[in-house]
BAMAR-486000 format. One record per residue (C-alpha): x, y, z; residue number from 1. Coordinates in Angstrom, 3 decimals. Layout:
# residues N
@c1:X&c2:Y&c3:Z&k:NUM;
...
This chain:
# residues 347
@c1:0.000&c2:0.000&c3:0.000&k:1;
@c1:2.821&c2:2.560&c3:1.192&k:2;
@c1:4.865&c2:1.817&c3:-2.582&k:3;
@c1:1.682&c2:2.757&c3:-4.462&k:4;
@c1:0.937&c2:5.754&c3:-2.625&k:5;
@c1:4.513&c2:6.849&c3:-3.329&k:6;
@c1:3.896&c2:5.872&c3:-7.410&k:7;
@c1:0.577&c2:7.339&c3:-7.119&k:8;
@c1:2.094&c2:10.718&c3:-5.995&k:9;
@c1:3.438&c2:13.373&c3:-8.284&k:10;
@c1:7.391&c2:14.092&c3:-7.779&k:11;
@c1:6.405&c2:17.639&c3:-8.860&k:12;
@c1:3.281&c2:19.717&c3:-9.344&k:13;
@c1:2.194&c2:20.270&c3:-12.987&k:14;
@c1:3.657&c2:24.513&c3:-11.932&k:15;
@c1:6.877&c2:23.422&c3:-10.782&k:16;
@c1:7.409&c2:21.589&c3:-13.915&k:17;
@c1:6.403&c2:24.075&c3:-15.614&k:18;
@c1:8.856&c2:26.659&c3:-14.042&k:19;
@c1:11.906&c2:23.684&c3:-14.536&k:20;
@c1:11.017&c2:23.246&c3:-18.110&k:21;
@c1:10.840&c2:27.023&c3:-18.354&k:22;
@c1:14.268&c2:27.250&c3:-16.461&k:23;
@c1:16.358&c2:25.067&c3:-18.851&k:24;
@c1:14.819&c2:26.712&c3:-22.007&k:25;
@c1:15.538&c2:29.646&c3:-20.755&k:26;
@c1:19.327&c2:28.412&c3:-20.286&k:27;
@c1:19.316&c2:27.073&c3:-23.484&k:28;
@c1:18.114&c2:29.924&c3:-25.222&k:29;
@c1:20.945&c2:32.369&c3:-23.124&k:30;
@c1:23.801&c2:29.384&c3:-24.509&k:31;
@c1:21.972&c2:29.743&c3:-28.184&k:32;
@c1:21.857&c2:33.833&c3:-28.125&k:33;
@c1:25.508&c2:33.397&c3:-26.252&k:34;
@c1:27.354&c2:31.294&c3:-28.107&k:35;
@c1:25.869&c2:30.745&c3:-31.319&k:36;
@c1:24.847&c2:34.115&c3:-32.610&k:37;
@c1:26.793&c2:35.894&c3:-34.970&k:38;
@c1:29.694&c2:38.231&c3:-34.290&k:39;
@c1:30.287&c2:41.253&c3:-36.934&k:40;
@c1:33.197&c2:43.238&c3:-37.397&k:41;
@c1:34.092&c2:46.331&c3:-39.018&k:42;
@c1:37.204&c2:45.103&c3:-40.889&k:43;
@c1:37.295&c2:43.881&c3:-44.649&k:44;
@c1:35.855&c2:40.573&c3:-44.842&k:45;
@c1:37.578&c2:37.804&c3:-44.589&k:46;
@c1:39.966&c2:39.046&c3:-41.220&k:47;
@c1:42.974&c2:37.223&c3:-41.793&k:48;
@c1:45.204&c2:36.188&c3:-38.611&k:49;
@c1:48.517&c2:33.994&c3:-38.847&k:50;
@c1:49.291&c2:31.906&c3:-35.341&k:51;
@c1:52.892&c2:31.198&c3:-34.706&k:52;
@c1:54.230&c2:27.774&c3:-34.014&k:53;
@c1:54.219&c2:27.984&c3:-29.984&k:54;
@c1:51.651&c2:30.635&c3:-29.975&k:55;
@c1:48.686&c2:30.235&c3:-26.997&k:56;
@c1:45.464&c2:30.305&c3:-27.433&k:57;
@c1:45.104&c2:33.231&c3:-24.594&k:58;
@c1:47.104&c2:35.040&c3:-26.982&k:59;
@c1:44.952&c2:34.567&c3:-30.035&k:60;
@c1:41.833&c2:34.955&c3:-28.066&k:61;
@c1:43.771&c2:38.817&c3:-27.138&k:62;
@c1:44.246&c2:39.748&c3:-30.748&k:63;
@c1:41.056&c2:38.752&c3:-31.603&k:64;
@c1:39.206&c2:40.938&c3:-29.526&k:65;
@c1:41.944&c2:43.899&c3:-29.792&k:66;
@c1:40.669&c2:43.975&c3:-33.297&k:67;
@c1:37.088&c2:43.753&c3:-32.783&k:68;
@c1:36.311&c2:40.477&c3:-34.358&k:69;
@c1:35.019&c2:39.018&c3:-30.987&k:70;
@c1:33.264&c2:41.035&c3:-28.274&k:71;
@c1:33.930&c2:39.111&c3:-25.232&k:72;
@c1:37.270&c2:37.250&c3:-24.809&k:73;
@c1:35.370&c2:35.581&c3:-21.697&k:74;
@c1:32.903&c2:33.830&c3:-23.773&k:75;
@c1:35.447&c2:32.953&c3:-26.248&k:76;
@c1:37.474&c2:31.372&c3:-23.872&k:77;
@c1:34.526&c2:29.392&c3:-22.448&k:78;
@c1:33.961&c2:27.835&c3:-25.396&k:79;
@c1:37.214&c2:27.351&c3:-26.762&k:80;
@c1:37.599&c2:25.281&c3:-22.971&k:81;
@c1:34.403&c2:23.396&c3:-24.008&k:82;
@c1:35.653&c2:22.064&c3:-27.028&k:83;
@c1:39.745&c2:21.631&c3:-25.605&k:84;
@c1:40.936&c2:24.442&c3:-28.278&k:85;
@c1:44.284&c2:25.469&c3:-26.507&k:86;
@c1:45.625&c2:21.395&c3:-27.725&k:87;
@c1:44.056&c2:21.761&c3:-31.008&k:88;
@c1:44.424&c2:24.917&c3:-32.899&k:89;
@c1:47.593&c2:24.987&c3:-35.129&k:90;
@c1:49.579&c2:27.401&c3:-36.551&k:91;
@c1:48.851&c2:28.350&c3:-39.468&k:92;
@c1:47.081&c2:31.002&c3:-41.285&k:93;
@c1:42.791&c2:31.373&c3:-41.026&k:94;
@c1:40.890&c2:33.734&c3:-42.505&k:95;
@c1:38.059&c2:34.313&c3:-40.882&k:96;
@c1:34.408&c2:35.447&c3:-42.288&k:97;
@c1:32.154&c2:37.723&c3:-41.048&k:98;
@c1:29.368&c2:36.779&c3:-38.806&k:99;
@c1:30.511&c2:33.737&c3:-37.609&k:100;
@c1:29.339&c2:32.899&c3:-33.437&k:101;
@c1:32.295&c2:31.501&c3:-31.036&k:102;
@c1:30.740&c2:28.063&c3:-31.898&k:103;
@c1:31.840&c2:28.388&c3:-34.952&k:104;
@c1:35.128&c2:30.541&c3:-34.615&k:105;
@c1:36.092&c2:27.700&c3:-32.609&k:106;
@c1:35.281&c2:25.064&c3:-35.325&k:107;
@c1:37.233&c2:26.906&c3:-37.780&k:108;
@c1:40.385&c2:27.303&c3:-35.925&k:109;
@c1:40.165&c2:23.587&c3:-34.631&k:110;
@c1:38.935&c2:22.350&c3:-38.043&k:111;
@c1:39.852&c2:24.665&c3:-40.564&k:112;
@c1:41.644&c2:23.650&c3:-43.739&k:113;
@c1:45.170&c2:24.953&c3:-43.379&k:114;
@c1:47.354&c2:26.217&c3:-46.729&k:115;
@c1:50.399&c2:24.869&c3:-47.269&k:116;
@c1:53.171&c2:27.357&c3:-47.299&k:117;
@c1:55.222&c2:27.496&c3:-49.902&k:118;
@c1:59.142&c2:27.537&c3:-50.153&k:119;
@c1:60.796&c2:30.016&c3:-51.906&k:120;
@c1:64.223&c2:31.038&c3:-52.260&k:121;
@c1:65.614&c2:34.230&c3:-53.373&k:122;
@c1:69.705&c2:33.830&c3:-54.095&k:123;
@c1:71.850&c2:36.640&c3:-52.879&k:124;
@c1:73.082&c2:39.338&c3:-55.054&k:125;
@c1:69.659&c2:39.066&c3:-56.592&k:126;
@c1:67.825&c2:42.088&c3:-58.815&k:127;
@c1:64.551&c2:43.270&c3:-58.570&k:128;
@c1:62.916&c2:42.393&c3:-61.305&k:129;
@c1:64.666&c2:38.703&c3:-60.772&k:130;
@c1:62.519&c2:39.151&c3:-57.458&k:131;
@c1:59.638&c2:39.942&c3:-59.079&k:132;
@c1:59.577&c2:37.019&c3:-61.794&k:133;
@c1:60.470&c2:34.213&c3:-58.819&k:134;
@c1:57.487&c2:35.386&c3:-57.019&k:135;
@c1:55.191&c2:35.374&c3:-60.247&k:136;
@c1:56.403&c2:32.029&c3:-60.859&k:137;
@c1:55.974&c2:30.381&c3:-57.702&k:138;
@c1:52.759&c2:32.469&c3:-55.973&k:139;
@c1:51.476&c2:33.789&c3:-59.296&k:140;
@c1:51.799&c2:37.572&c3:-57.420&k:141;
@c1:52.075&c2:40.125&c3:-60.611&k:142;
@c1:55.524&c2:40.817&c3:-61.278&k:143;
@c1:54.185&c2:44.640&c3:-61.914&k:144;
@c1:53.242&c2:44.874&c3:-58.733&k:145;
@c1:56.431&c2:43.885&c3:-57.119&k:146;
@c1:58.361&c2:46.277&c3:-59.442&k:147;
@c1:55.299&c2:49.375&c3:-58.961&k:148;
@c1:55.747&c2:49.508&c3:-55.179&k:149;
@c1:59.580&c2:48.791&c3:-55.257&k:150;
@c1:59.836&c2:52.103&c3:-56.462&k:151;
@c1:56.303&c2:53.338&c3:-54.508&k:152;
@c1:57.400&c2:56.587&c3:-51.957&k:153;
@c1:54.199&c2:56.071&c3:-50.090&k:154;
@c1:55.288&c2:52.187&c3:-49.327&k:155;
@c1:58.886&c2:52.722&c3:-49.421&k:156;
@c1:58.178&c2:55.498&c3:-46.254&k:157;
@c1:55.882&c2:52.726&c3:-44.477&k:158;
@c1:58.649&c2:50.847&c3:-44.194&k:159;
@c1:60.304&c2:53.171&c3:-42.639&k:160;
@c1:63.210&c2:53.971&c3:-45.335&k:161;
@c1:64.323&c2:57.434&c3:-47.255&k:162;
@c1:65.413&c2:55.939&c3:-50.562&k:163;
@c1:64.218&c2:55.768&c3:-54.275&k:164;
@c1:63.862&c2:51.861&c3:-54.253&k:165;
@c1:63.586&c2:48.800&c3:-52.291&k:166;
@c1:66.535&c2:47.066&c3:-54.091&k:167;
@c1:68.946&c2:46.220&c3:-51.697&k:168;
@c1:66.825&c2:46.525&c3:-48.836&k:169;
@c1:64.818&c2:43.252&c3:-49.132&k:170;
@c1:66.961&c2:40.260&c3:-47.656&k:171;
@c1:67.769&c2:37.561&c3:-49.699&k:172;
@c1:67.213&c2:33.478&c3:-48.077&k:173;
@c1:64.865&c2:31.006&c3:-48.125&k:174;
@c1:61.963&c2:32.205&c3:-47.264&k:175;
@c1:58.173&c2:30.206&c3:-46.520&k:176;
@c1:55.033&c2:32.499&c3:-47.938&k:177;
@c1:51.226&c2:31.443&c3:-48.158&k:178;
@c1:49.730&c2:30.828&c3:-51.618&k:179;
@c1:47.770&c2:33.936&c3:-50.977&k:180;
@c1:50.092&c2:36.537&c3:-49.794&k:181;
@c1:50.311&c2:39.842&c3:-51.089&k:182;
@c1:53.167&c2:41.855&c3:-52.722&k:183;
@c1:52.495&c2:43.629&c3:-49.819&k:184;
@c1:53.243&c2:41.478&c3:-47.427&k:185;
@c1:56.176&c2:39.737&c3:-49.088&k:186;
@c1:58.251&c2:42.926&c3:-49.297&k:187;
@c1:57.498&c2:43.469&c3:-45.751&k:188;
@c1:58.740&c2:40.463&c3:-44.895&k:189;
@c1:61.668&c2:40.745&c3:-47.027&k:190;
@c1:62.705&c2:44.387&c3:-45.701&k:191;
@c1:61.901&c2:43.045&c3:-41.672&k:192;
@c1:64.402&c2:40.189&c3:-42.267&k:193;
@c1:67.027&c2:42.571&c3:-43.420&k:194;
@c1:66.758&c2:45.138&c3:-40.658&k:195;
@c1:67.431&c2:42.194&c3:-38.362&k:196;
@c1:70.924&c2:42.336&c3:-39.650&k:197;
@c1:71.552&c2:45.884&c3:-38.077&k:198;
@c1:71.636&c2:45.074&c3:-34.609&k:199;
@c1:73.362&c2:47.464&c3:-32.279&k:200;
@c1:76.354&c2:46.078&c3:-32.617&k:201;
@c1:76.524&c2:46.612&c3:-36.647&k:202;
@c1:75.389&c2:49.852&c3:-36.182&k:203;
@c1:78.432&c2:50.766&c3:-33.729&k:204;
@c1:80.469&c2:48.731&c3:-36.799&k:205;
@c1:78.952&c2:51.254&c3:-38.952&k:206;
@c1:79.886&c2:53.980&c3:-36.847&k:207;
@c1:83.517&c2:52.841&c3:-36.848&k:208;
@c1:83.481&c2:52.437&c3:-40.525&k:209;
@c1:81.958&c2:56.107&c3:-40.734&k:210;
@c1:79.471&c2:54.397&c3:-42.769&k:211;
@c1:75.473&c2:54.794&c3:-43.229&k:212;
@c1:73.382&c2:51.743&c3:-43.732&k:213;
@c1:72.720&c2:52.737&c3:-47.405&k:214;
@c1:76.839&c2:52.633&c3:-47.890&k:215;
@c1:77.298&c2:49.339&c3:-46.340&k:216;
@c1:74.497&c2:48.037&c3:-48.364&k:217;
@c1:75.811&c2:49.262&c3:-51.907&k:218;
@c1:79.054&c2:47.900&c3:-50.991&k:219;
@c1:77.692&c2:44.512&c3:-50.176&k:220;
@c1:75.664&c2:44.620&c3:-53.128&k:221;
@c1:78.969&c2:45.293&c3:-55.519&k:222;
@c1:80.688&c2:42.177&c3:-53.393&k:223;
@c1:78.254&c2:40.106&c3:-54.039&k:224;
@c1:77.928&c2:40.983&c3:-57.681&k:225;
@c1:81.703&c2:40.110&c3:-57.531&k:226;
@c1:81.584&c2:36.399&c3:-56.773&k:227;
@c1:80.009&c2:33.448&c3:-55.956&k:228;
@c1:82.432&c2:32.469&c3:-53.738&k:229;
@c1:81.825&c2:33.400&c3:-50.229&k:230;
@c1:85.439&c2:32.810&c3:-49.156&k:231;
@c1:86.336&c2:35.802&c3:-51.461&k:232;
@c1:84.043&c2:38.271&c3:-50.116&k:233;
@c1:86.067&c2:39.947&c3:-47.384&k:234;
@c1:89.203&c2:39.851&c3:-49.539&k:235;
@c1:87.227&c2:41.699&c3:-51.995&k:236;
@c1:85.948&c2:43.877&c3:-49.592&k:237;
@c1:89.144&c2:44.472&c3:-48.418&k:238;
@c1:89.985&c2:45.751&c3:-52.345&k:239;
@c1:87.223&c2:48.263&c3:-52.065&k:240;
@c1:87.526&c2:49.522&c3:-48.992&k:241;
@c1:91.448&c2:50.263&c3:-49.693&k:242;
@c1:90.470&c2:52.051&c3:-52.937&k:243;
@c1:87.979&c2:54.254&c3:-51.257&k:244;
@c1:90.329&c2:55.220&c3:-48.883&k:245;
@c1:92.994&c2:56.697&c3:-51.479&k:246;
@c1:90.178&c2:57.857&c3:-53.853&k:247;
@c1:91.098&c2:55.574&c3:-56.463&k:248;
@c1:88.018&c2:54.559&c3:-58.949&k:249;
@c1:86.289&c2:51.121&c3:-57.723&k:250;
@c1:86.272&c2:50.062&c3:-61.664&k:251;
@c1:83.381&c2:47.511&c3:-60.222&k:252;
@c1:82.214&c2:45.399&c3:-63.483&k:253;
@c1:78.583&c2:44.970&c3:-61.026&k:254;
@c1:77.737&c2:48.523&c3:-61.029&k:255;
@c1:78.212&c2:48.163&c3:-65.123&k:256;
@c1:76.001&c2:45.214&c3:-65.654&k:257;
@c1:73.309&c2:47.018&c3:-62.960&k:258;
@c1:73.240&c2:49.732&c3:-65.672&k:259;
@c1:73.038&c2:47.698&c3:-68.822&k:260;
@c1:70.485&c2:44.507&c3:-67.337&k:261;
@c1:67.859&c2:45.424&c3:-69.275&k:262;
@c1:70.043&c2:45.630&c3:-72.768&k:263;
@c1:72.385&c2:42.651&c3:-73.058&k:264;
@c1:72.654&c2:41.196&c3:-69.197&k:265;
@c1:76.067&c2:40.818&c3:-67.950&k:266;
@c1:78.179&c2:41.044&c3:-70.712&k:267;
@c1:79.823&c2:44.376&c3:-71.113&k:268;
@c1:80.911&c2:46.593&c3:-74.140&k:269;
@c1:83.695&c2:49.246&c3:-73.920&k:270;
@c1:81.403&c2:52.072&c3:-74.631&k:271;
@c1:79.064&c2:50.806&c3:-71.536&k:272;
@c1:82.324&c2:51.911&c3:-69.480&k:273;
@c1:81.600&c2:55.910&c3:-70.980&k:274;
@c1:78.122&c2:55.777&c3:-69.786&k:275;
@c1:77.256&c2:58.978&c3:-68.076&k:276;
@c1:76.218&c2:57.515&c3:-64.621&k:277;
@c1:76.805&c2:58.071&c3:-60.890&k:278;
@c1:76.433&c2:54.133&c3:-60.829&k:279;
@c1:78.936&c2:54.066&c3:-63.407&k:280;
@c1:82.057&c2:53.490&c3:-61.251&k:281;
@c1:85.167&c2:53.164&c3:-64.002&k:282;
@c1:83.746&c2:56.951&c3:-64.321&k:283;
@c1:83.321&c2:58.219&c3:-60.728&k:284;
@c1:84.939&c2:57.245&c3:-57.878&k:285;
@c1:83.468&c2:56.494&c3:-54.570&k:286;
@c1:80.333&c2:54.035&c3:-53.873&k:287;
@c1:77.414&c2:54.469&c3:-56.226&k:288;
@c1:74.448&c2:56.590&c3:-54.521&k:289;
@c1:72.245&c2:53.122&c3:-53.992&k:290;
@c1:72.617&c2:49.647&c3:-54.007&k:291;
@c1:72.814&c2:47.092&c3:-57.373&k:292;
@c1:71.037&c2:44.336&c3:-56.106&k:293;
@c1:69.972&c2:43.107&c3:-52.828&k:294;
@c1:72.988&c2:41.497&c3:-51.013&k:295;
@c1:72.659&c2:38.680&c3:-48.591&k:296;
@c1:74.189&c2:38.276&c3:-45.080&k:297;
@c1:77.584&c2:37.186&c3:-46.006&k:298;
@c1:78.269&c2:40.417&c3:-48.238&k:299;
@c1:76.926&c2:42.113&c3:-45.644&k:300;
@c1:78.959&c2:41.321&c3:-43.055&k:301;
@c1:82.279&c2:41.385&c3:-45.622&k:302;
@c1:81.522&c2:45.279&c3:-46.317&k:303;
@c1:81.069&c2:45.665&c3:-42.470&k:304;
@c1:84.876&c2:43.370&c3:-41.624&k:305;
@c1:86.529&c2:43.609&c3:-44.651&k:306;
@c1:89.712&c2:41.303&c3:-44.815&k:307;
@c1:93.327&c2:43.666&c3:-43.791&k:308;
@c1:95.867&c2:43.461&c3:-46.424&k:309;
@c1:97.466&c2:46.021&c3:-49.180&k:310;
@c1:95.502&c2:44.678&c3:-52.430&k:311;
@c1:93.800&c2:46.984&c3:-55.130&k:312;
@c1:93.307&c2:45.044&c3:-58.163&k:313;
@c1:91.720&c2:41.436&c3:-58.676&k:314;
@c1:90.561&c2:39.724&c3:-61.967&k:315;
@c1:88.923&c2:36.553&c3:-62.637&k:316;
@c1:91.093&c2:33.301&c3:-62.482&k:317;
@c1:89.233&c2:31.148&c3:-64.639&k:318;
@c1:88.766&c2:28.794&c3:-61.377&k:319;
@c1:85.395&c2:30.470&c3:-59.993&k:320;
@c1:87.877&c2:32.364&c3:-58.329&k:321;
@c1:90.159&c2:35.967&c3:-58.582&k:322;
@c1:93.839&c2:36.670&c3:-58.400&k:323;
@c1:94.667&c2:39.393&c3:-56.097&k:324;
@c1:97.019&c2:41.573&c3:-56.354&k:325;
@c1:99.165&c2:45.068&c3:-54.736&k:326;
@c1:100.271&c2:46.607&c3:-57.936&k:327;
@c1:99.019&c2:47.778&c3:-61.518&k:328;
@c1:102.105&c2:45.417&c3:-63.091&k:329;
@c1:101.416&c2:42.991&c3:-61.374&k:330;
@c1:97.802&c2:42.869&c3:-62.016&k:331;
@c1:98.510&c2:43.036&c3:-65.903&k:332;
@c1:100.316&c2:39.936&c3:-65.683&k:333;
@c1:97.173&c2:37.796&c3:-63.990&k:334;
@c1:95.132&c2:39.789&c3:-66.866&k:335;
@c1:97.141&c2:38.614&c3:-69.068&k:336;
@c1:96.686&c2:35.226&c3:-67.462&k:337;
@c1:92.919&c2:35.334&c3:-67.420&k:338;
@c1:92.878&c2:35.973&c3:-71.353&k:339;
@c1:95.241&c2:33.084&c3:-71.981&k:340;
@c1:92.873&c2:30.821&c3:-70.647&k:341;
@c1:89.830&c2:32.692&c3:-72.019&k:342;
@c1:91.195&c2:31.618&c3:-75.666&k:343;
@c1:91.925&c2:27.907&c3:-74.504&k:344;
@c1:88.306&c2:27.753&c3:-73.706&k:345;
@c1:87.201&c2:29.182&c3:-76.578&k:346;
@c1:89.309&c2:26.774&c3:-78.872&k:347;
């Protein structure tokens, strides 16, 4: 009798159930309009943010809401807890649409289809438009944009430089880029790389030297355009720096072929050595006003230590190499050398 009095009774009144029923739609409803409404920003659509290998999720969560695509980093952090985010999300870059809730937000950076970055190397010593064609042939970015804001004032100054042209500010390495970067953002890459170069410590160097940044540059760039043998640059640099401190010429065969590229590439005339240029250096002595090309780390650091010794003149070996050498007789006779076995190879 007592167990079917219990069964018989109601747990809860047809109100309070009711009122709970009421309660947990309610809840639902606040998790729905919480969570799973959408979240507008202001910015062009899609927001694009790249996260770093080693990045936290705390920090993505903070430039997220610094730039207005999420309103609460509270709620975004609730979720991304729910669904174990911080162990999931990889770096990478996500673009990210407009509207989407923090359900979704979520999803995407756990789930999201990731790009492939792609490898790209730029060799040292390397000209613009050289820059320009590697990046149309491996990210398909127009060429004519690379060379338009090369040469751009307004870009150039939001990088932070006073010159005419990029060339021989962009670093030259392997670098990795997104299928869908800009020219924009590959320059700025480029020019960030290089300015890591210029630590403090260079910049005392440079202060030694009595040299600017846009000196040490040319210089690399004319060392570079000297040889592709790295165990040669400070020796050369050694040649250069010794001419400019007796005035004599440079007579640097680089600064010829940076004027004549566009007509027949590297192989010079003797009337290109008349040309009426301040990059022309058999004509005017001192450094050119700007770099040649952009020169990579190792030139770099050859115009900032050049190698001690009294040589002024060098001249291809026919080895990959140069013969040094302290005087103009003496240089005649490895000239003299160099043409010998120029007509062997040409027998």
């Amino acid at each position: 009798m007592a167990q079917q009095k219990i069964s018989a009774k109601r747990i809860l009144s047809r109100t309070q159930f009711y009122i709970v029923a009421l309660f947990f739609v309610f809840i639902l409803a606040a998790l729905q309009f919480t969570f799973y409404s959408p979240n507008y920003y202001e910015h062009e659509s899609p927001y694009r943010i790249d996260i770093k290998h080693g990045e936290s999720l705390t920090n993505v969560i903070d430039t997220l809401y610094e730039h207005k695509i999420i309103p609460s980093k509270l709620k975004m952090k609730i979720i991304s807890f729910i669904y174990g985010a911080e162990k999931k999300v990889k770096a990478g870059r996500y673009d990210i649409p407009n509207g989407l809730s923090y359900v979704k937000l979520v999803e995407l950076l756990v789930n999201g289809s990731l790009a492939e970055q792609i490898s790209v190397t730029l060799p040292e010593g390397i000209w613009q438009s050289e820059i320009a064609q590697i990046l149309r042939e491996n990210l398909n970015i127009d060429s004519s944009r690379v060379i338009g804001l090369s040469t751009s004032r307004s870009f150039i100054s939001s990088l932070g430089l006073n010159t005419k042209s990029l060339e021989g500010y962009l670093l030259p390495e392997t670098y990795y880029f997104y299928p869908n970067s800009t020219a924009e953002e590959i320059l700025r890459k480029l020019k960030l790389q290089m300015d890591k170069i210029f630590t403090p410590a260079i910049e005392k160097r440079m202060a030694d030297l009595k040299m600017t940044k846009n000196q040490i540059l040319t210089l690399a760039s004319i060392i570079d355009g000297e040889s592709n043998l790295v165990s040669e640059f400070k020796t050369i640099s050694g040649v250069y720096h010794n001419r400019l401190k007796i005035g004599m010429a440079l007579q640097a065969d680089p600064t010829i072929q940076y004027l004549i590229r566009d007509k027949h590439k590297n192989k010079i005339l003797r009337k290109d050595l008349l040309i009426d240029s301040k990059f022309n250096t058999y004509k005017y002595a001192g450094l050119p006003p700007a770099p040649i090309n952009n020169p990579g780390k190792d030139a770099i650091m050859a115009a900032l230590y050049p190698e001690k010794h009294n040589f002024l003149f060098f001249v291809a070996n026919g080895s990959g190499g140069h013969s040094f050498s302290h005087s103009a007789g003496e240089h005649e006779q490895n000239v003299m050398k160099y043409r010998q076995w120029r007509k062997t190879q040409n027998q």
